[in-house]
C-alpha positions as CSV (number, residue, x, y, z in Angstrom):
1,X,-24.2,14.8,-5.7
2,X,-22.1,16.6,-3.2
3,X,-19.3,14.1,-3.3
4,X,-19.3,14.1,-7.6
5,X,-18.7,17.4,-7.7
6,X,-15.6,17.6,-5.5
7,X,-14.0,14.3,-6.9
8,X,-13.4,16.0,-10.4
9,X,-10.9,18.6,-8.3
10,X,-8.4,16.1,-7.6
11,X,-7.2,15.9,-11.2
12,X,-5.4,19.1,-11.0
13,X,-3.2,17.9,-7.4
14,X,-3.2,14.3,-9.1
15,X,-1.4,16.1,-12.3
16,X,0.8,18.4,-10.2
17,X,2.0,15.5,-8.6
18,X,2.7,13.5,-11.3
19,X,4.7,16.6,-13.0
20,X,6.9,16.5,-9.5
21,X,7.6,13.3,-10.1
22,X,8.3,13.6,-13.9
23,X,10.4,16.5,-13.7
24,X,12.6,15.4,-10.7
25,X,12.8,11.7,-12.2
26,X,16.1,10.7,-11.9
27,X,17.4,13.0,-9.3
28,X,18.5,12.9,-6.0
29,X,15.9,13.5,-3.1
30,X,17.0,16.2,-1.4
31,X,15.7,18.0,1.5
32,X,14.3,20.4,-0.5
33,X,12.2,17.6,-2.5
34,X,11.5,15.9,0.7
35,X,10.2,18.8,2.2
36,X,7.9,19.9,-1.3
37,X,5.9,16.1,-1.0
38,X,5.4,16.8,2.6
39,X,3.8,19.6,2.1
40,X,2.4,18.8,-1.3
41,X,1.1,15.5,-0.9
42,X,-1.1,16.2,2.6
43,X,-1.7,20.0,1.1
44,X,-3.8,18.2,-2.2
45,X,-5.1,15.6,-0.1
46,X,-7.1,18.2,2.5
47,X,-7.8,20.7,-0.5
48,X,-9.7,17.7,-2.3
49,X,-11.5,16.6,0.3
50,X,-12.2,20.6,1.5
51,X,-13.7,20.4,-1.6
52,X,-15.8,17.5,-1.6
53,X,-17.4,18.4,1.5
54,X,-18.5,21.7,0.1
55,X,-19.4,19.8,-2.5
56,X,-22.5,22.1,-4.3
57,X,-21.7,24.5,-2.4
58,X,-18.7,25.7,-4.7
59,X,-18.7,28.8,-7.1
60,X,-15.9,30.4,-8.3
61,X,-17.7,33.9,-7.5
62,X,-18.8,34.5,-4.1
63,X,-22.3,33.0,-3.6
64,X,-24.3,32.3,-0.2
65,X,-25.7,28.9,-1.4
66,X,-25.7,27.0,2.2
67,X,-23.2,27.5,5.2
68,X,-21.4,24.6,5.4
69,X,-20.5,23.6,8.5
70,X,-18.8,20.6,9.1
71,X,-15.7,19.0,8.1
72,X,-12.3,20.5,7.8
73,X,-15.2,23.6,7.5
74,X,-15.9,23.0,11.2
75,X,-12.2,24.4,12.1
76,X,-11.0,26.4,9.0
77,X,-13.3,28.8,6.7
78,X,-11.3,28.9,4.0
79,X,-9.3,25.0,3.7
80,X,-9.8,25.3,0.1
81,X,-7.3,28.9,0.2
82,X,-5.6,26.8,3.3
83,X,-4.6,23.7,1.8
84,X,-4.6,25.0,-2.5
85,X,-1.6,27.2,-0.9
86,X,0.1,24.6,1.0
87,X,0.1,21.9,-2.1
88,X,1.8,24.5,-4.4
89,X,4.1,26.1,-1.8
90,X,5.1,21.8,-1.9
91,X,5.1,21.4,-5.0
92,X,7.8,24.5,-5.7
93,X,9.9,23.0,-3.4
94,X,9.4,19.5,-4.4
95,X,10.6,20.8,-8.6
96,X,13.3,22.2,-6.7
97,X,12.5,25.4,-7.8
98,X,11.6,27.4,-4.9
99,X,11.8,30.8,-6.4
100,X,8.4,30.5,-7.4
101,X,7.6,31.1,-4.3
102,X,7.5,34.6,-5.2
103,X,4.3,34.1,-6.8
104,X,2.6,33.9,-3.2
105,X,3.5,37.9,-3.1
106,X,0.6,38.3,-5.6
107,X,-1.5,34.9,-4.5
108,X,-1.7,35.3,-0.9
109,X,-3.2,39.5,-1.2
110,X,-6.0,38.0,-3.9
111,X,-7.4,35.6,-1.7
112,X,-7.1,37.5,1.1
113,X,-9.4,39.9,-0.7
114,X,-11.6,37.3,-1.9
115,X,-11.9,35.3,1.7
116,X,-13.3,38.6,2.6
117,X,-15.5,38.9,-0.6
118,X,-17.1,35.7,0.6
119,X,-17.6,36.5,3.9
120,X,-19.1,39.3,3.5
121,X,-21.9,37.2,1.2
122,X,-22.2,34.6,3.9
123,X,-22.7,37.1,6.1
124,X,-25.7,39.2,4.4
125,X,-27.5,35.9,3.5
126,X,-26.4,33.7,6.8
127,X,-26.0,36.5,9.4
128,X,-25.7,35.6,13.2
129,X,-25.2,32.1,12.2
130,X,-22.6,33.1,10.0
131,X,-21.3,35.3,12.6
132,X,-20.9,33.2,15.3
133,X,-19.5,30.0,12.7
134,X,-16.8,32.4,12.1
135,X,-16.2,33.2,16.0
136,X,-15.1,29.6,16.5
137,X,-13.0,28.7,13.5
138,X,-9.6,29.5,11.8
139,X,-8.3,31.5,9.2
């Protein structure tokens, strides 16, 4: 069940990716490009699987369902923020339009806020174990 849920995630990198490539068709691959589908491309890859192993575990609101562990979860608490961010960051550049960067200014303090939402959850259900999970990994 775990691995359902995350698989129907990748349609949203899968589609991103295919509007690079649609809307730079026919154009030159610049550094700029290049650079976008190096980030993009591993960026959608680790968000989807970040999101297959926290497979029932996912809720768009903060909930304490199971601490999950392992993974990409075993060194980042937060791959989906992590890698989400990375895959658009490419995917502005790779559009060549990296101006929209300026979007981050208003994405990176709303999940900073909500990180914290939902480690304050894990916290109050999980406690110590949550505590010291969050002693040994990143971001």
């Amino acid at each position: 069940m775990a691995q359902r849920s995350g698989f129907r995630f990748i349609a949203v990198p899968a589609a991103l990716f295919g509007a690079a490539i649609v809307m730079t068709q026919g154009r030159p691959w610049t550094a700029m490009r290049t650079a976008g589908m190096a980030l993009m491309i591993p960026g959608f890859v680790m968000w989807g699987i970040a999101h297959v192993q926290l497979g029932d575990s996912f809720a768009i609101r903060a909930e304490a369902r199971q601490l999950v562990t392992r993974g990409v979860y075993s060194r980042f608490r937060n791959p989906i923020y992590l890698f989400g961010g990375l895959g658009i960051a490419g995917f502005t550049l790779a559009i060549e339009r990296p101006w929209w960067l300026l979007a981050f200014l208003i994405l990176i303090p709303m999940q900073i806020v909500r990180s914290r939402r939902e480690a304050r959850v894990l916290e109050e259900k999980f406690g110590d174990e949550y505590r010291e999970y969050a002693r040994h990994t990143w971001i």
